[in-house]
C-alpha positions in Angstrom: 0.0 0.0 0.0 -0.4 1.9 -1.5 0.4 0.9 -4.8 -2.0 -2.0 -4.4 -4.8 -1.0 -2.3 -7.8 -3.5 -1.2 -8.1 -7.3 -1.0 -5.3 -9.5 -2.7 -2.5 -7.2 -2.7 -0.4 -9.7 -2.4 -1.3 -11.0 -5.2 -1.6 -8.0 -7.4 1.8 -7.4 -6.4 3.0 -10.5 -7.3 0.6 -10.4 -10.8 2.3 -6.7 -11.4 5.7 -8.4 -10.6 7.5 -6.6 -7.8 10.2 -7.3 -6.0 10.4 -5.1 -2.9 6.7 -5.8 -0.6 5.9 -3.6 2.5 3.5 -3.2 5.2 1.7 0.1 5.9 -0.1 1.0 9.2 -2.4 3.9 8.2 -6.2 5.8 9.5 -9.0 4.4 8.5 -11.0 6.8 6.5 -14.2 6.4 4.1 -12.2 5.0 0.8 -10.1 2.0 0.5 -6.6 2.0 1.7 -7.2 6.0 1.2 -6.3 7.3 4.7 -3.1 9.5 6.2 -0.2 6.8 6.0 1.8 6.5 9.7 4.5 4.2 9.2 5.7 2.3 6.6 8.6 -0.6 6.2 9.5 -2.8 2.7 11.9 -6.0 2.8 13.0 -6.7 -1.3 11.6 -10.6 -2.0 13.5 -10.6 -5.2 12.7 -14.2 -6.0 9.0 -14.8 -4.7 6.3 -15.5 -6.1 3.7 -17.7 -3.5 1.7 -15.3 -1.4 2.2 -17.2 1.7 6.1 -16.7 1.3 5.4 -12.7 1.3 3.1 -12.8 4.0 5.8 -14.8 6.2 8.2 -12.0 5.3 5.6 -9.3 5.8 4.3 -10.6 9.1 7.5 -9.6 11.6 7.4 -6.3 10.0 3.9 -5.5 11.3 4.3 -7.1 14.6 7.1 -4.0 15.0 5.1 -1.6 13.2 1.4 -2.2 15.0 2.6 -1.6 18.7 5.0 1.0 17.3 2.1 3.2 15.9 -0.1 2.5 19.0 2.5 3.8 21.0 3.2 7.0 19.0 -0.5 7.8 19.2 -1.1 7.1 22.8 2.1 9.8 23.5 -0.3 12.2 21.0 3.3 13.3 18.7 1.6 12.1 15.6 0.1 15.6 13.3 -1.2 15.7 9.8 1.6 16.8 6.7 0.3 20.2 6.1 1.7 19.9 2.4 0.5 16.0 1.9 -2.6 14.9 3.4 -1.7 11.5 2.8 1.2 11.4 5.4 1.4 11.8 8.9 4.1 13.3 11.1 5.4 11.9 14.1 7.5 13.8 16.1 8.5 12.2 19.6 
């Protein structure tokens, strides 16, 4: 995310041919994958091509990233990107 929003990314990513696969913590808004991005962390998989192999990659990444990002909110040092609406600041 979010060059492959929604269900199967995986797979579109895989489909599209990538080689570098990341995980993205972001707010929820009304549209799909469409809110403010908080963190984000890639690992290249240069030779896969089974979704379960990326998850496997994919899934210590977000165990680091989902606490991180709770963390960061409950000390309140995350603000909007005034020039990108997309992003979000975090400033400890």
């Amino acid at each position: 995310m979010p060059a492959f929003p929604g269900l199967e990314a995986i797979e579109q990513a895989l489909a599209y041919g990538v080689k570098v696969f990341g995980v993205t913590v972001h707010f929820v808004d009304a549209g799909v994958d469409s809110g403010p991005v908080i963190l984000q962390r890639a690992v290249e998989l240069s030779d896969a091509h089974d979704p379960e192999e990326v998850l496997q990659a994919l899934r210590p990444l977000e165990h680091t990233l989902l606490p991180e990002t709770v963390r960061l909110f409950a000390r309140g040092v995350m603000r909007s990107d005034p020039e990108n609406p997309r992003r979000i600041i975090c400033q400890p």
